[in-house]
C-alpha positions in Angstrom: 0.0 0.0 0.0 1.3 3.3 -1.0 1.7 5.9 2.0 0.9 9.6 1.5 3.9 11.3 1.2 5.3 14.0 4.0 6.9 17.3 3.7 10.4 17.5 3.7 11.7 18.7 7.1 15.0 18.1 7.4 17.7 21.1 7.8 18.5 22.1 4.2 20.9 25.1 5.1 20.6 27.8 2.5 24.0 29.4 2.9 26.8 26.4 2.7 26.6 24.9 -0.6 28.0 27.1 -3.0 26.6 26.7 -6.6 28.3 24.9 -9.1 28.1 25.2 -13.0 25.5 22.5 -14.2 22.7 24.1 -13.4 20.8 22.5 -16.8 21.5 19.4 -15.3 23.4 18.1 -18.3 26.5 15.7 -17.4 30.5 16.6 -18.2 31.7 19.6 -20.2 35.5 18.3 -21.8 37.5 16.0 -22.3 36.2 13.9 -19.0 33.9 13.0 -16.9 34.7 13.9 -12.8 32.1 12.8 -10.9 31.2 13.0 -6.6 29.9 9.8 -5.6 27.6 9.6 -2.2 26.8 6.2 -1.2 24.3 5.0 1.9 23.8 8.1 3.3 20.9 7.0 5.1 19.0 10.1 6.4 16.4 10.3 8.9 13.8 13.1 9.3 15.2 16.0 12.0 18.4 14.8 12.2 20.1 18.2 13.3 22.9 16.1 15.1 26.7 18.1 14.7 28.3 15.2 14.0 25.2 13.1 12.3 24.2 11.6 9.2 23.0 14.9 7.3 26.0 16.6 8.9 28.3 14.1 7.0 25.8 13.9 3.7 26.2 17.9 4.1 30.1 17.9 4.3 30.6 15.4 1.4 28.5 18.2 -1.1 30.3 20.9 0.1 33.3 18.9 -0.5 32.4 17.7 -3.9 31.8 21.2 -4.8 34.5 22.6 -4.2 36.4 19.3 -6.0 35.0 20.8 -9.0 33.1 17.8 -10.0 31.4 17.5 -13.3 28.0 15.6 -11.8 27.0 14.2 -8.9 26.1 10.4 -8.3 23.7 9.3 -5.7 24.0 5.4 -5.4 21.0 4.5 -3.0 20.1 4.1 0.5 19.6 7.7 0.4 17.3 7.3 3.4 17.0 5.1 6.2 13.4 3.8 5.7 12.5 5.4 2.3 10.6 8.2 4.0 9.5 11.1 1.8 11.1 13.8 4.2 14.6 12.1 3.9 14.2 11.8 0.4 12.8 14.8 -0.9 15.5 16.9 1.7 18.6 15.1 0.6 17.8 15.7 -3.0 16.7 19.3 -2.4 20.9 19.6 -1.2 22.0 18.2 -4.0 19.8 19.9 -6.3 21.0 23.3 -4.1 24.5 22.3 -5.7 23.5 23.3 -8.8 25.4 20.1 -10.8 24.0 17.7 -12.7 23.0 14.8 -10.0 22.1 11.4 -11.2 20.3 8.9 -8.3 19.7 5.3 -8.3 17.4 4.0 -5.1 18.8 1.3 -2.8 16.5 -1.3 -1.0 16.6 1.2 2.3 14.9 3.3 0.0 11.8 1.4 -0.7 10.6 1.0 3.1 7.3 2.8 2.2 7.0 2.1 -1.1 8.9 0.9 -4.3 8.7 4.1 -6.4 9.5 6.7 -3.5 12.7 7.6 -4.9 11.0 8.6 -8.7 8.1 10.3 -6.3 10.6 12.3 -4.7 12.4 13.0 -7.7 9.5 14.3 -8.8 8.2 16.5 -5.8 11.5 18.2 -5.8 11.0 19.1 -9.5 14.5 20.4 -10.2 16.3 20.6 -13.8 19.4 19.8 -12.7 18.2 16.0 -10.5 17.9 12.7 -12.4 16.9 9.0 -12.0 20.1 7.6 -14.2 18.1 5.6 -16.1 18.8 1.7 -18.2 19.2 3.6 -21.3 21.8 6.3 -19.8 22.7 9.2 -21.5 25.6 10.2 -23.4 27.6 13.7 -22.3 29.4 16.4 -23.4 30.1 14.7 -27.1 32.2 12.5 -25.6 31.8 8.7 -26.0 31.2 7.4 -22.6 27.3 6.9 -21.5 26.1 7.0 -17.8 23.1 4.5 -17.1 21.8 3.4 -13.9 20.3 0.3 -12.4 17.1 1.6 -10.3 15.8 -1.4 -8.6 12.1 -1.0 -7.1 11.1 -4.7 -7.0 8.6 -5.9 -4.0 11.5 -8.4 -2.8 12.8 -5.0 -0.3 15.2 -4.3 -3.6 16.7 -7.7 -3.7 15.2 -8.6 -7.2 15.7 -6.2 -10.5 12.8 -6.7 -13.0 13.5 -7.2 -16.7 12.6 -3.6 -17.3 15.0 -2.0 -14.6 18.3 -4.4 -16.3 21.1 -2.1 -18.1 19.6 -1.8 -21.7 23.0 -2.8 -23.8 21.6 -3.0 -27.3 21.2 0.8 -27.4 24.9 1.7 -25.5 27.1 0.5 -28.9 31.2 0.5 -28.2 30.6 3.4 -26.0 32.2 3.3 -22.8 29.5 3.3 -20.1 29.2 4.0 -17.0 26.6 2.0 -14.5 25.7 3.6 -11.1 24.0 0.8 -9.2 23.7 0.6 -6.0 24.2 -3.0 -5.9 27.4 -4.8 -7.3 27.3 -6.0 -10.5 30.6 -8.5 -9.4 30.6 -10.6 -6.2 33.2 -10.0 -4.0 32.2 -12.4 -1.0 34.9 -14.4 -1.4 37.7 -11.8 -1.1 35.5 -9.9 1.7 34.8 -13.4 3.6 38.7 -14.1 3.4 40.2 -10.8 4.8 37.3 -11.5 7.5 34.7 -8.6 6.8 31.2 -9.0 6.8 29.5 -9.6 3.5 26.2 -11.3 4.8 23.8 -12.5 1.7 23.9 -9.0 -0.1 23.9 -9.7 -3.8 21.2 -8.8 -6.1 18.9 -12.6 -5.7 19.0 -12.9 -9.6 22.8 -10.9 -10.1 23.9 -13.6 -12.7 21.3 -12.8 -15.1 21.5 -9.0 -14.5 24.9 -8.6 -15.2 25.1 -11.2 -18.0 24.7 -8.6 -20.5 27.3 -6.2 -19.0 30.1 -9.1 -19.0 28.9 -9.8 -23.0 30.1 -6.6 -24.2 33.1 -6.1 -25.6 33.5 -2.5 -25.4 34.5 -1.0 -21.3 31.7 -0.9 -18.7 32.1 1.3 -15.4 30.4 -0.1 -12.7 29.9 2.3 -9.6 27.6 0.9 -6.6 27.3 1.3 -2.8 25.4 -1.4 -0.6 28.2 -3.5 0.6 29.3 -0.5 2.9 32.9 -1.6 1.8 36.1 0.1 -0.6 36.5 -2.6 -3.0 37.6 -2.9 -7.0 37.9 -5.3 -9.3 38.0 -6.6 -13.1 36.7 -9.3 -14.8 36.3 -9.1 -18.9 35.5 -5.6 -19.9 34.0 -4.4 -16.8 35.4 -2.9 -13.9 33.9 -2.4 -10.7 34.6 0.6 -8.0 32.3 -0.3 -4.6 32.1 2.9 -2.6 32.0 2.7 1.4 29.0 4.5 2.8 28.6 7.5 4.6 26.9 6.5 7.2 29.4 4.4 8.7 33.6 4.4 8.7 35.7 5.2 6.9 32.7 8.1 5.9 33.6 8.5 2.2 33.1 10.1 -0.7 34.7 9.3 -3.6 35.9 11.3 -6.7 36.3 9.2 -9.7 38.4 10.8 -12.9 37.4 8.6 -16.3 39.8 9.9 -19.0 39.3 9.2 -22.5 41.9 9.2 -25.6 44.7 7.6 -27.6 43.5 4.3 -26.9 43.0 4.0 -23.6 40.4 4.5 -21.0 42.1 5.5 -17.5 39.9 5.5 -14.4 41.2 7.4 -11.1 39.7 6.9 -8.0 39.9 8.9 -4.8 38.8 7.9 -1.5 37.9 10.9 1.0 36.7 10.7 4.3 34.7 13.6 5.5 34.4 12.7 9.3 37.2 11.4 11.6 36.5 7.3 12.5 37.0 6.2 15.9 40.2 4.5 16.3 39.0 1.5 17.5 36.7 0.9 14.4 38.0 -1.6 11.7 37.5 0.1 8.7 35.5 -2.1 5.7 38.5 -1.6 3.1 39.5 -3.6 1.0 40.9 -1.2 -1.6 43.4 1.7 -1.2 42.2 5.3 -1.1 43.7 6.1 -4.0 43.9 4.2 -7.0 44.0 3.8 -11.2 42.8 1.6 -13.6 44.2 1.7 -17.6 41.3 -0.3 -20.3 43.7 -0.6 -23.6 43.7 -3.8 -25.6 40.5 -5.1 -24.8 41.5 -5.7 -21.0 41.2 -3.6 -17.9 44.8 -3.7 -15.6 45.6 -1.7 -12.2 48.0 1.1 -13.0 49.7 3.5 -10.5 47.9 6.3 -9.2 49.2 9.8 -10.4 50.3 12.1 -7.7 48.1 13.2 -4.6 47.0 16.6 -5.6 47.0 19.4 -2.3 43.6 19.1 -0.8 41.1 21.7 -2.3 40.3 24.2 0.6 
């Protein structure tokens, strides 16, 4: 049953996020693509905590911002329980932005109902804020497409109907990007040997989604959340980056650079936290904070990270 949807209450500051340029809501502008990732947030209606979820969700925009970031990806779990106040307000920020944000829902996000995320989406009503969608879009004349995997089924998220599945006929040798917010690659095994919790996670049907995505023989991008955990890995043409969440250490964002040119594809990734963790927290990592990946001659192959830039202020 579908709940009537609330009013957003949440603290939306008016003064700290300082506009960016992508106000039309299209994606890139060069010879890149620079995206801000925000994974699990999960915000909760009057949280007005110094040191709370929104706080962190707050600092990771602000951050972003001033990363100069070309778009903003929101990979699910936006809210705690899929509420329409967490949803709507946490879009409302990173509409403030004024970048191009792109938002997938996670299973947190369909506590009320399966299509809060498009409802809120659609409340909010700004240019610039996007369900990424199977078909994707491509940006800025360049040849790499973001899609997105929205997953809304009535299994709490665990199941993604035929008609939410990345849509590969229409994406060509493109490279594309996926925002997900579930993996598209398994990692128990890795997680379950360096002894961090990876519980029954994966998508129910995740062979048959990602079938499609390991068929191609042109570079895929996954980006998802979920696990709560840094991870990457290849297999075939598709690499995956699996962003740790904000809601728990190490607090992340993360910046990823996709380069395009001479034959190669180079994918930089940069872990930031945006809160301090307690020391006595093992943090879910099973990836560096900074690293590189190289796609040249058919095959995707860890490369070493250029040089730490000095922190934007």
């Amino acid at each position: 049953m579908r709940k009537r949807a609330r009013t957003a209450t949440l603290p939306l500051g008016s003064s700290d996020l300082v506009p960016g340029s992508g106000e039309t809501g299209v994606l890139g502008g060069g010879s890149g693509l620079r995206l801000g990732i925000l994974a699990d947030p999960h915000l909760v209606p009057d949280d007005h905590a110094t040191d709370g979820d929104m706080a962190r969700y707050r600092s990771a925009l602000r951050r972003c911002v001033r990363e100069g970031v070309d778009g903003l990806a929101l990979l699910g779990d936006l809210s705690w329980s899929g509420d329409a106040a967490s949803l709507e307000a946490g879009l409302r920020l990173a509409a403030r932005t004024g970048l191009a944000v792109r938002a997938v829902s996670g299973n947190h996000d369909l506590g009320e109902w399966e299509d809060a995320l498009a409802e809120a989406v659609r409340r909010v009503g700004a240019k610039n804020v996007r369900l990424a969608t199977p078909a994707g879009e491509v940006f800025g004349g360049e040849d790499v497409r973001v899609t997105g995997l929205c997953v809304a089924s009535d299994n709490y998220g665990y199941t993604a109907r035929s008609d939410e599945r990345p849509d590969v006929s229409g994406w060509g040798e493109e490279t594309v990007v996926l925002l997900s917010h579930y993996p598209m690659i398994s990692f128990r095994e890795r997680a379950e040997r360096e002894g961090v919790y990876y519980g029954d996670n994966d998508l129910e049907n995740l062979e048959e989604v990602a079938r499609p995505l390991l068929s191609r023989a042109a570079p895929t991008v996954v980006i998802n959340g979920h696990m709560h955990m840094r991870d990457d890995c290849a297999t075939e043409q598709v690499l995956q980056i699996s962003c740790a969440a904000l809601t728990q250490p190490p607090f992340d964002l993360t910046l990823l650079d996709l380069k395009t040119g001479g034959g190669r594809i180079s994918v930089g990734v940069e872990r930031i936290p945006v809160a301090p963790s307690p020391d006595d927290v093992r943090l879910s990592a099973l990836s560096p904070a900074r690293l590189r990946w190289v796609f040249e001659e058919g095959m995707w192959r860890q490369a070493a990270p250029k040089p730490e830039k000095q922190a934007a202020r």
